[in-house]
C-alpha positions as CSV (number, residue, x, y, z in Angstrom):
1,X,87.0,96.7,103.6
2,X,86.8,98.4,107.0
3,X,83.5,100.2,106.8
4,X,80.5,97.0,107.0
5,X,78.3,99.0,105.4
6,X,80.4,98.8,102.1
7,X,79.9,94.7,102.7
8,X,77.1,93.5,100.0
9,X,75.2,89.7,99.6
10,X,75.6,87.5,96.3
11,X,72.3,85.3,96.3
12,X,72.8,81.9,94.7
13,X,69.5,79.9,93.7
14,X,70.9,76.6,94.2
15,X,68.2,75.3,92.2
16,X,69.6,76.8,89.1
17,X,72.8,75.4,89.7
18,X,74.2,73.7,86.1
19,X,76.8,71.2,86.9
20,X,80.0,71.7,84.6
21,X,82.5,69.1,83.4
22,X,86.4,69.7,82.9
23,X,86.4,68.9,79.9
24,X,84.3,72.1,79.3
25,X,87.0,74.3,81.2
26,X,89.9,72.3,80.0
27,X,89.6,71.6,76.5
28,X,93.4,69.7,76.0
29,X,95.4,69.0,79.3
30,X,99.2,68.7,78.9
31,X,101.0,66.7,81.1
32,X,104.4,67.1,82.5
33,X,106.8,64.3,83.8
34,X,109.4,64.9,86.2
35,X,113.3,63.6,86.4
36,X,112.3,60.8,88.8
37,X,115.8,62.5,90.8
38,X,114.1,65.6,91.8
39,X,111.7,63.5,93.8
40,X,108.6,66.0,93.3
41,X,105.5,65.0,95.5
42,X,103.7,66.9,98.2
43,X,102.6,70.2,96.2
44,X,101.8,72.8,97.9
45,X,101.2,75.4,95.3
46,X,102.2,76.3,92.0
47,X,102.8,79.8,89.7
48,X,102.9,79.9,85.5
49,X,105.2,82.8,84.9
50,X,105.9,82.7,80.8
51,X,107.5,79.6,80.1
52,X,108.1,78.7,83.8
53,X,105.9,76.5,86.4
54,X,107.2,77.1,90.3
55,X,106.3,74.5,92.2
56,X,106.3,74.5,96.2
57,X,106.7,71.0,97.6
58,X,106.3,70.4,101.6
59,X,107.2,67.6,103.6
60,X,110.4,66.1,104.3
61,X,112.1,69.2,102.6
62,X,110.4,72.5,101.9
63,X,111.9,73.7,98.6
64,X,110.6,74.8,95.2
65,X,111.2,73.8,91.8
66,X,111.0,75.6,88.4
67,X,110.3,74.2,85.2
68,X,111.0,75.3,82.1
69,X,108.4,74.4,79.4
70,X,110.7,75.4,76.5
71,X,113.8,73.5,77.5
72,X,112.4,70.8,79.7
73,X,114.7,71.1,82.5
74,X,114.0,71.3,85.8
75,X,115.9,73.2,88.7
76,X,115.2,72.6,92.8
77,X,115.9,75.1,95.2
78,X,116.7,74.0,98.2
79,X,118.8,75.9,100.4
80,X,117.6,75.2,103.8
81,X,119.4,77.0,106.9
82,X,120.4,79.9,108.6
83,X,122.6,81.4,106.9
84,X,123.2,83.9,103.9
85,X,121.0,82.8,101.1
86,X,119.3,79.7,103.0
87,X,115.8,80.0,104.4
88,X,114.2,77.9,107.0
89,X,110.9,77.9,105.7
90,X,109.5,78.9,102.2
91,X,106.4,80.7,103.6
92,X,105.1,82.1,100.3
93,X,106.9,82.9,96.6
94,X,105.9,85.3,94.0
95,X,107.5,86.2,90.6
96,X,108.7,90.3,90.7
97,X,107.0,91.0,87.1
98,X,109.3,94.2,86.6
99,X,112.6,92.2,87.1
100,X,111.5,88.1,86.5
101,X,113.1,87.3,89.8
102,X,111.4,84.6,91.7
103,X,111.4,85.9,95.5
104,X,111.0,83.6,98.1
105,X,109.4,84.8,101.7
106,X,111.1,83.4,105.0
107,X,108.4,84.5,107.7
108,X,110.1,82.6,110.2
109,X,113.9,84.5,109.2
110,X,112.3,88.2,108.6
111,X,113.7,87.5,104.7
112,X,113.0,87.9,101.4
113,X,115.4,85.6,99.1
114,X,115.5,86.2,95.7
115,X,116.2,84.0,92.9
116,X,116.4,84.1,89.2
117,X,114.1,81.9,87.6
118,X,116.7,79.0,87.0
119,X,117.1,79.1,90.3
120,X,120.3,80.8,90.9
121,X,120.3,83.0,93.8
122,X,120.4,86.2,93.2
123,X,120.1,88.2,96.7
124,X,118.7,88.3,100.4
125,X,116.7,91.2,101.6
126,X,116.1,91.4,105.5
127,X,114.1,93.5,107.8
128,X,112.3,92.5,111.0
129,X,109.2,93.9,109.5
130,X,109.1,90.7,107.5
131,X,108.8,88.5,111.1
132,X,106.1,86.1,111.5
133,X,104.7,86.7,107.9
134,X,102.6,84.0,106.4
135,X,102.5,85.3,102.5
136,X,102.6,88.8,99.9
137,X,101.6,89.9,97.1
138,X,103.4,92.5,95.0
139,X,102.0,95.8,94.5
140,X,104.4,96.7,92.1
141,X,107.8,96.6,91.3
142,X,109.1,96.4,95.9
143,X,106.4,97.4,97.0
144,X,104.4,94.6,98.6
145,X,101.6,93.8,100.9
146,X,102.8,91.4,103.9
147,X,100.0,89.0,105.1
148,X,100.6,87.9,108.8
149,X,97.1,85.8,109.4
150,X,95.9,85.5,112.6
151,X,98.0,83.8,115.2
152,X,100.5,87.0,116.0
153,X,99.4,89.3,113.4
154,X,103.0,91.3,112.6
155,X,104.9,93.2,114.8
156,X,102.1,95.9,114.6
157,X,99.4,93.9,115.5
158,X,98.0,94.7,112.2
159,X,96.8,91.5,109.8
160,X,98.3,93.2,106.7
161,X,101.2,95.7,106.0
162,X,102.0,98.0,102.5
163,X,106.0,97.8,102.3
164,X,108.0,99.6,100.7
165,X,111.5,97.2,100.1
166,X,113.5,99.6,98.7
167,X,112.8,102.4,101.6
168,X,112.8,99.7,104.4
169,X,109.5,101.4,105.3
170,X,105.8,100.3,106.4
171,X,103.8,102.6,103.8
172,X,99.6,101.7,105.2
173,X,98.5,98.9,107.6
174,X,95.2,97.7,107.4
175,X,92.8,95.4,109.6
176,X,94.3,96.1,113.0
177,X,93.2,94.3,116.3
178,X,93.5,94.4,119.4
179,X,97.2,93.3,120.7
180,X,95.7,90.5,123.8
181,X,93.8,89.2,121.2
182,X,96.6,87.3,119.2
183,X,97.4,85.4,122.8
184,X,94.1,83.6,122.0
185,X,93.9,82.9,117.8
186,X,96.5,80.3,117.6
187,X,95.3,78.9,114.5
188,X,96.9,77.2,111.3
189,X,95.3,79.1,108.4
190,X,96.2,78.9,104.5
191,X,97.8,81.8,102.4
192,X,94.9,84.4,101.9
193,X,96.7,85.8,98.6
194,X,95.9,84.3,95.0
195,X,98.0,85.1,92.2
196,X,95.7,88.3,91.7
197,X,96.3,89.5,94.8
198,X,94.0,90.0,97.8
């Protein structure tokens, strides 16, 4: 929040602390082998949607990969470039829950890339508004909240936008500061989404 004076504490006594096993959390792990072909290594991140597992891999080539628990096979997307339906950099991916299209974020194009979730591409949504951003969340169905981190904080100066896909329109911003500022906070951060959101 804005306001500090909505901020509140969580006190831990560390001396209370119970240590937990994994076997308590996960009671029966499931393992998944790969096609040695697809060459998986270097994950990023992954998403469970249904009976799909995304998978981001960095590295030599940034692409994803879906999985499909059901049928076993595995599909890599991996269209890297400048043109129509290639990206140069998967930034962030989420899965649209109203339509089950897997929509990959370009911050360094401006473009949203969408996919279906056997990873045939689907279409490309651009806007300059997407620029520089690091990762989203959706808000629901193209609405979404842009994350731009620290290091040039959108073409607002403004760390998060609301955006409205389907209008082409910037709906809220939130945590604005001052434009000289991003001249000095050249850092590398990680993604400050989860899968829940904020």
């Amino acid at each position: 929040s804005e306001n500090v004076s909505e901020a509140f504490q969580i006190n831990v006594d560390l001396g209370d602390v119970q240590p937990i096993r994994y076997s308590d959390i996960f009671k029966n792990p499931t393992f998944i082998t790969f096609d040695p072909q697809f060459n998986i290594s270097n994950i990023e991140n992954a998403l469970l949607y249904n009976d799909y597992i995304v998978i981001r891999c960095t590295g030599r080539v940034n692409s994803l990969f879906t999985y499909n628990k059901t049928s076993k096979e595995t599909v890599k997307i991996a269209y890297e470039g400048k043109g129509p339906g290639e990206y140069i950099v998967v930034s962030d991916f989420k899965v649209n829950n109203d339509n089950h299209t897997l929509w990959l974020l370009d911050g360094e194009s401006g473009k949203f890339l969408m996919y279906d979730l056997d990873g045939m591409f689907v279409s490309e949504y651009h806007n300059s508004v997407l620029m520089y951003a690091k990762a989203f969340s959706f808000i629901n169905n193209n609405v979404v909240a842009v994350y731009y981190g620290t290091n040039l904080a959108g073409l607002k100066n403004y760390k998060i936008l609301v955006f409205d896909v389907d209008e082409g329109k910037v709906l809220k911003e939130y945590l604005k500061f001052p434009e000289h500022y991003s001249h000095y906070m050249n850092f590398v951060e990680s993604s400050n989404f989860t899968s829940s959101g904020l």
